[in-house]
C-alpha positions in Angstrom: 19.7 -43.8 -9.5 19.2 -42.3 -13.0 20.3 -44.7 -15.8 23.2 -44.5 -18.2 22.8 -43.6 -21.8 24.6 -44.7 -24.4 25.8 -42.8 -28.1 27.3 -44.8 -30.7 30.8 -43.0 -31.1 30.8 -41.0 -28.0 30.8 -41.1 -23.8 27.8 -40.5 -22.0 29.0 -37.7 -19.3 25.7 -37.1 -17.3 22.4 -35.4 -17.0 22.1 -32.3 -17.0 19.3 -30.6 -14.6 16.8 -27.9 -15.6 16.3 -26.7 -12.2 19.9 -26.1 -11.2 22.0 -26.6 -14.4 24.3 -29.4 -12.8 25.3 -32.9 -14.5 24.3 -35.6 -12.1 24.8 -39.1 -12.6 23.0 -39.6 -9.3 19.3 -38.4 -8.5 19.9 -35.4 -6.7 16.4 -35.8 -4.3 15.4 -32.4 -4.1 12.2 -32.6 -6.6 9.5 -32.7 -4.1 11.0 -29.8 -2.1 11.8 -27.7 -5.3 8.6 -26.6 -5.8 8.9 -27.3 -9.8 6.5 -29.3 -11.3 8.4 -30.1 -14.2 12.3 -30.8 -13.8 14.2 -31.9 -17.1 17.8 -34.1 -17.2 19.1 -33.6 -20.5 22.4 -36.2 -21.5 25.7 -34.6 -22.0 28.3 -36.5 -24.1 31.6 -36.0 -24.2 32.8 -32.5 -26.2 29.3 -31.0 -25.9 29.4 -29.9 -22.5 31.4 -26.3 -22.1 31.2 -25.4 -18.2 29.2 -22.1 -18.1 30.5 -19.5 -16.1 28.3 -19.2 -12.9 27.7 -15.9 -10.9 26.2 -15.0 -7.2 23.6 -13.4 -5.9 23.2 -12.1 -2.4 20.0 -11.0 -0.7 19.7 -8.6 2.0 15.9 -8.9 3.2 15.7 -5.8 5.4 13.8 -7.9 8.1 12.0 -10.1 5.7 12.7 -13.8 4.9 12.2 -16.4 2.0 9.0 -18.9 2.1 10.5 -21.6 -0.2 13.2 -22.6 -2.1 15.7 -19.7 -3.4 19.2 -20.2 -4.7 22.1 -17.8 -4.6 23.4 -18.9 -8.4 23.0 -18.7 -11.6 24.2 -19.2 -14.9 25.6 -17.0 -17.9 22.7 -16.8 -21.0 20.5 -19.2 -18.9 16.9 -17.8 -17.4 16.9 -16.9 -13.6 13.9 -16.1 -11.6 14.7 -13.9 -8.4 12.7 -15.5 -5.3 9.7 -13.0 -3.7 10.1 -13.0 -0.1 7.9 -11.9 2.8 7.8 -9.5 6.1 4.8 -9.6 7.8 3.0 -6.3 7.5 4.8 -4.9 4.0 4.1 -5.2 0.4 7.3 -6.6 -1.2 8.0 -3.9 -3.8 11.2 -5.6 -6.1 14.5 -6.0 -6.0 17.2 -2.9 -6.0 20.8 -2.6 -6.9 21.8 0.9 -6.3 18.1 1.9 -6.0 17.7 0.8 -9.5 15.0 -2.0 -9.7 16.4 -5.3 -11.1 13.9 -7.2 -13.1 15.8 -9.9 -15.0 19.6 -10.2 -14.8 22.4 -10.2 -16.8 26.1 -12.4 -16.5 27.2 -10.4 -13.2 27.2 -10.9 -9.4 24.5 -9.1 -7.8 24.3 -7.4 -4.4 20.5 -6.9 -4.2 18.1 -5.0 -1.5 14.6 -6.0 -1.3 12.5 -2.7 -0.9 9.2 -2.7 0.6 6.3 -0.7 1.4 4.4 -0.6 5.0 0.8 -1.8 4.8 -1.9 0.5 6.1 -5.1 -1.6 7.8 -8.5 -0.2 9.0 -10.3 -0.2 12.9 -14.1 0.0 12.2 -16.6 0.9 14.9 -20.0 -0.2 15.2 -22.9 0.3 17.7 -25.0 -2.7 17.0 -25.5 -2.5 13.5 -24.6 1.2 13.1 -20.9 2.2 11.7 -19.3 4.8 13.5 -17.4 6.4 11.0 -16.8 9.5 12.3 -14.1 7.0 15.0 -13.0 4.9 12.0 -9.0 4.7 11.9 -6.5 3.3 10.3 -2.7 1.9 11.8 -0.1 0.0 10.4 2.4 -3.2 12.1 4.6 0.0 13.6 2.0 1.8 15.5 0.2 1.6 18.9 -3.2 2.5 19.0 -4.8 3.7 22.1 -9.2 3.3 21.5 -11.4 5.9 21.7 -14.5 5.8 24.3 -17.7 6.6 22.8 -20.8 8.3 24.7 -24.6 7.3 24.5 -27.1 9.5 25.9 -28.8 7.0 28.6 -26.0 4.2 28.5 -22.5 3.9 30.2 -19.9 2.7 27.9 -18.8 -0.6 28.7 -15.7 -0.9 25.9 -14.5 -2.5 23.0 -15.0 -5.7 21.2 -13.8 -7.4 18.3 -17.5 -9.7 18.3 -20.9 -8.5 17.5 -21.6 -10.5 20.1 -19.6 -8.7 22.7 -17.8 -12.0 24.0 -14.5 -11.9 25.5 -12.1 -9.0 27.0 -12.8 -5.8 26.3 -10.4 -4.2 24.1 -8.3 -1.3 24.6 -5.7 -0.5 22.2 -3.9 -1.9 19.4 -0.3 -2.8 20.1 3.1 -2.4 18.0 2.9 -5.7 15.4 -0.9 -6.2 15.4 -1.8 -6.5 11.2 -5.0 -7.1 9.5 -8.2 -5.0 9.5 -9.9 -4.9 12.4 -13.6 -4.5 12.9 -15.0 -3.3 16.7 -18.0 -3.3 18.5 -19.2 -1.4 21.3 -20.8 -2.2 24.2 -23.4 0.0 26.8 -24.7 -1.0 30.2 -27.8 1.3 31.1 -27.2 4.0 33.3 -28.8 4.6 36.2 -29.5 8.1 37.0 -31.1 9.3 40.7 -33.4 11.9 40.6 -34.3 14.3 43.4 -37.4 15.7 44.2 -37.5 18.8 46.7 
């Protein structure tokens, strides 16, 4: 519980909270998951308090999603940071209201769109130690990829790997929600060719 203060000529009302800007009387529990480090109660007594006006906002992700705490209030004159939220495979790019970015905010309700930008990723071939960059690609988490073969004067292509050591399935194309860089290897079995003498 937090403690009652006392004020010589006046009532103690509560505390009020940095993180939230609410007057508990009562611990409120949520420190640990706030993901503040710091989190202030200041007392309130009684004819000192005004109740701010408070206003909303609402987020439309566009298929992306909040990794922590966010909250959908704020109050008028008081600082408010917007949360940044994540889709895998995009840059998050800001906040838009009417395609207008919105960096801070002022006493309104907000409607906000989170815009983003699609992230392009690289397929690198090597023989052995060799690049191949002449097959080098590049995709993004919308695309399918189908792999090129690759042709060595004395060797049958064997496929795709993504280990130098050639371990595991071969690889043949990059499917819709892969993301990351991806490096590949190839990999030759000798070929055996039958000559014919007359």
């Amino acid at each position: 519980a937090l403690p009652v203060a006392t004020k010589e000529g006046t009532e103690f009302i509560g505390w009020l909270c940095s993180l939230d800007g609410q007057i508990y009387t009562e611990f409120p529990g949520y420190a640990a998951a706030s993901g503040v480090s710091e989190i202030i109660y200041t007392a309130l007594w009684d004819g000192e308090y005004i109740n701010p006006t408070s206003y909303t906002v609402e987020y439309n992700l566009d298929g992306g999603d909040f990794d922590g705490t966010f909250f959908t209030e704020f109050e008028e004159n008081k600082p408010f940071t917007l949360p940044t939220p994540v889709k895998e495979g995009y840059t998050f790019l800001g906040w838009y209201e009417d395609d207008v970015l919105v960096e801070s905010l002022e006493n309104k309700n907000y409607s906000l769109t989170a815009k983003w930008e699609i992230i392009t990723y690289t397929i690198a071939y090597y023989d052995g130690e060799i690049e191949l960059t002449e097959l080098n690609q590049t995709f993004t988490i919308e695309d399918t990829v189908v792999l090129p073969t690759y042709e060595k004067e004395g060797y049958v292509f064997n496929g795709w790997f993504n280990n130098v050591n050639l371990e595991g399935e071969a690889i043949s194309s990059i499917i819709v929600g892969t993301t990351g860089n991806i490096t590949l290897y190839a990999s030759f079995k000798e070929y055996d060719e039958i000559k014919y003498v007359a």
